[in-house]
N, C-alpha and C positions, 0 to 999 in steps of 0.2 A: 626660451621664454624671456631672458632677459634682457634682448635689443628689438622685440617686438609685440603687439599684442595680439596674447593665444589664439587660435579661436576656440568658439565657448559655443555649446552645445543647450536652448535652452529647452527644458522638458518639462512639460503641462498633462499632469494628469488629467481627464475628468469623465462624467457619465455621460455627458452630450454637450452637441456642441451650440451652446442655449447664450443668453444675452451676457454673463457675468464672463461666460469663456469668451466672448467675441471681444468682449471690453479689455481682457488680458492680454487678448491676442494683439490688439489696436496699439494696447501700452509699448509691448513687447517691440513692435514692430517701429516703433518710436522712439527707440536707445539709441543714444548716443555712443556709436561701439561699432567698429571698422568690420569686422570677421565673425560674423555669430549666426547659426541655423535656430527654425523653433521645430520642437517636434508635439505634435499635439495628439493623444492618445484619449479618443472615448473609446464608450463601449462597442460602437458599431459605426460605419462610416455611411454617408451621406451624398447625396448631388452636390453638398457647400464643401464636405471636407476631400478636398482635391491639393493636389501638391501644388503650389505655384509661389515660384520665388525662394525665398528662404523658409517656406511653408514644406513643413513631412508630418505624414500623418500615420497613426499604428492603430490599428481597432485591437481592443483587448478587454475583453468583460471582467477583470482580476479586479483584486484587491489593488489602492492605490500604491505600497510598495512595488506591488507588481509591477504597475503600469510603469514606474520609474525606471526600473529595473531592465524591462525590456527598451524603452525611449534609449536609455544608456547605451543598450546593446548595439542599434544602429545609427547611435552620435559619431559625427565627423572630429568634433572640438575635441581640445586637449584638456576643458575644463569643462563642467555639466553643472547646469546653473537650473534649481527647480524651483518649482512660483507653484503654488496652489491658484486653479481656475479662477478661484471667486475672487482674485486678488488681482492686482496691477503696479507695475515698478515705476519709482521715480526714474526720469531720463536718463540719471549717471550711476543707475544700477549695476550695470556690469563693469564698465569700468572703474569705479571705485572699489568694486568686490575683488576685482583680478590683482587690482594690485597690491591687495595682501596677499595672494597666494603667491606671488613673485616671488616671495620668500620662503625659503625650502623649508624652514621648522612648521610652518601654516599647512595644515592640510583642509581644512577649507572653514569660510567664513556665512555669517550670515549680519542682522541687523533688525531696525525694527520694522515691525510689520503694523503697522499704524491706522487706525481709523478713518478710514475714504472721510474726506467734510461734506460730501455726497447722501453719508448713511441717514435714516431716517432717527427718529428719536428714539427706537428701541434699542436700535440696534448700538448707537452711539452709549447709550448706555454701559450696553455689553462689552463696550470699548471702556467705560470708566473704571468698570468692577474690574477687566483683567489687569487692570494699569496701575490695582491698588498693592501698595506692599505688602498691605494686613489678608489682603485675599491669597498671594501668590506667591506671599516674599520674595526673593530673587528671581525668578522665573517672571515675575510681572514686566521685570526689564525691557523681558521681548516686545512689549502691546507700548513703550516710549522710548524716548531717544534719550539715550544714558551714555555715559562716556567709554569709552574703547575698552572693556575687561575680555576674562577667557573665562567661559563659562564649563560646567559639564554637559551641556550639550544645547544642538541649536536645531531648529524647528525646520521643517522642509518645506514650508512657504515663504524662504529667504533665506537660500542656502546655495553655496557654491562649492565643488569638492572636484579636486583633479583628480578626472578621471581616471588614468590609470592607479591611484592610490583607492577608486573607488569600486573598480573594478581586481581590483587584488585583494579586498574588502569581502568580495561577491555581494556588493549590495545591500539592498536593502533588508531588514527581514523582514518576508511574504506571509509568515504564519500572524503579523499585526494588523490589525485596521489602523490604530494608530501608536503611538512609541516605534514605529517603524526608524525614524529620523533619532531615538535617543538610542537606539543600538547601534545604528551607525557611528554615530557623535561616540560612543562609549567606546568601539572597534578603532577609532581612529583615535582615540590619545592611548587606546593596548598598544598603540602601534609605533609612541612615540611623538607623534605631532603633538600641535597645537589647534585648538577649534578659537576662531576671534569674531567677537560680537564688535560690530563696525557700526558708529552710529550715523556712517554717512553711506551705506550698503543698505539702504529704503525700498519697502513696498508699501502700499494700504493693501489692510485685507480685508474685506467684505466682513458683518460681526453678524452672529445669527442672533436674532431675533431674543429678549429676555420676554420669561423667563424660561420655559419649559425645553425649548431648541436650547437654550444654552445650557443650562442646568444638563440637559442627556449630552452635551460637547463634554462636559466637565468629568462627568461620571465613565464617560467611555476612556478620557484621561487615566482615571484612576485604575481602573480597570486591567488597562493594557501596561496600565506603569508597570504594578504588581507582578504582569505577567512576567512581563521583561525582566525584573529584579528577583525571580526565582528562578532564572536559568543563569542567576552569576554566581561565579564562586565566592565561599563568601570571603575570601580575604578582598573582592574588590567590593561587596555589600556596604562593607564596615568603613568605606570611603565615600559609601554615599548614605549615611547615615537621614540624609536630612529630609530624604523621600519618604522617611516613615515617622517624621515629626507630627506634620497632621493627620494621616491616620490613626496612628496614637494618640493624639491631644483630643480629638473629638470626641471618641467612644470614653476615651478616661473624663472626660468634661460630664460629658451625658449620666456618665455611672455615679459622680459628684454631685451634679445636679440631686439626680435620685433620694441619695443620700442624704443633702442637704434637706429635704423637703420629707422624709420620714424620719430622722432626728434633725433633733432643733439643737441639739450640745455639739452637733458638726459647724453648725449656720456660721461659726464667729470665723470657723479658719476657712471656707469653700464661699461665703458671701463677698467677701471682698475681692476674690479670684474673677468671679463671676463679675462683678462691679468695674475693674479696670479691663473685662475683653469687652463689654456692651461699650463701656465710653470709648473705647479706644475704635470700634467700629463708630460711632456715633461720630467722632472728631474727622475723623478720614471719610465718612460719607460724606460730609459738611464741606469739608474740604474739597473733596473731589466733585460733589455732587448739586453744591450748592440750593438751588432748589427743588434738585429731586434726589435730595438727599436720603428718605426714605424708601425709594427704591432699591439706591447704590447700598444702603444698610443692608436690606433685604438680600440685594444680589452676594452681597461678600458672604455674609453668613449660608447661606444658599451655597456657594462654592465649597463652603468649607465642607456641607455635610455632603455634598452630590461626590466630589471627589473622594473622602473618606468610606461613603457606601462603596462605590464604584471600585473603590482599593481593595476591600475585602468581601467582594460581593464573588467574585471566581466567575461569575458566567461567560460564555464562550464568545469571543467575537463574532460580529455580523455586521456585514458590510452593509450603509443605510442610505 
């Protein structure tokens, strides 16, 4: 790997192969990148989806883990580069990504996954609430372009991971709809790497719709976080503390709230609590949202409770 470029494997999950997958596929095929196959896996294959050129195609009705998982199975590349469908990469997507994996402490990288200037106004939207600190805190990183850190884990709509360390992995886990991508990310610093957030490693990703499409994105978040962080031991829990900041902060708010509003000898220490989170949403909506700032309000606080339901809600994944 170090006197030529890999080649890279990339693999697209999705459930058909409809206009946002044709758009990725277009992107895809438009890289700037010497050696690289696509594999595109819907649920069921078609008269359009036929092998031609650097085109391979895998029918598989699973779970999106799965889909990956298998794509991987029959990758040529030394390096497996995944794009979610609804998404599309800047032209120096993979070579910018590969050559951080050049280096052997790197086991794979990702970057941000940005707002198409394409999207319409709701969707754009949904692009501002992820982008907010106050919505997402450090995880917001991923929705803008932030400078080079190492995160604990990076998203599979902009993600690159050599192969064979993903494959000695065994991949993705199948039992998620989604945190499929933060078990990985968690398997591969057990393992000693490093995960690098690259802020020149770009895609845009298509934003669902606010509020109801986003708000069930958020809460299915939550959901499968939880999952995931009850099958770790807990000496590695207590390293990621910061996943159970806003689900504890919310329900403990809500119960303050309560409080607050049937004794009034509470009001003087829980009013002011309550005073600097509203302005503090209020200044960051303004900021980010300018004159639809009231939405952007709406949408953070909306985040905050979809994903805290979603964390302690237990219900079963189902693929949507």
């Amino acid at each position: 790997m170090e006197n030529r470029w890999p080649a890279v494997s990339i693999i697209i999950p999705t459930q058909s192969f409809d206009a946002r997958t044709k758009e990725c596929l277009a992107g895809c095929e438009q890289l700037d990148y010497p050696d690289y196959e696509i594999i595109i896996i819907p649920d069921e294959l078609s008269s359009e989806t036929i092998d031609t050129g650097r085109r391979r195609w895998l029918a598989a009705a699973v779970l999106p883990g799965e889909k990956k998982n298998r794509g991987v199975s029959i990758a040529r590349g030394e390096i497996c580069a995944f794009i979610d469908s609804d998404a599309y990469p800047a032209p120096d997507w993979l070579k910018n990504g590969v050559r951080y994996l050049l280096s052997p402490e790197n086991g794979a990288v990702g970057g941000p996954n940005l707002t198409p200037p394409h999207d319409n106004l709701s969707q754009k939207l949904c692009g501002l609430i992820l982008s907010s600190l106050l919505a997402l805190g450090k995880f917001s990183l991923r929705y803008r372009k932030a400078k080079l850190y190492y995160p604990l884990e990076l998203p599979s709509c902009n993600l690159l991971v050599k192969k064979k360390l993903f494959q000695e992995l065994e991949g993705f886990n199948t039992r998620l709809l989604t945190a499929e991508d933060a078990s990985l990310s968690f398997e591969i610093t057990r393992q000693g790497y490093r995960l690098v957030y690259a802020p020149d490693v770009v895609v845009y990703h298509h934003r669902r719709p606010v509020f109801r499409k986003y708000f069930w994105q958020i809460f299915c978040y939550g959901r499968d976080k939880r999952a995931l962080l009850q099958s770790l031991p807990l000496r590695e829990i207590t390293g990621r503390l910061c996943y159970y900041l806003l689900p504890v902060a919310i329900p403990a708010g809500v119960l303050c709230l309560l409080m607050t509003i049937i004794s009034p000898v509470l009001r003087p220490v829980f009013v002011p609590v309550f005073s600097v989170y509203f302005l503090s949403v209020l200044a960051e909506s303004i900021y980010l949202g300018k004159r639809w700032w009231l939405l952007v309000g709406w949408g953070i606080i909306g985040t905050h409770f979809s994903y805290s339901y979603g964390f302690w809600s237990g219900h079963e994944q189902k693929q949507n």
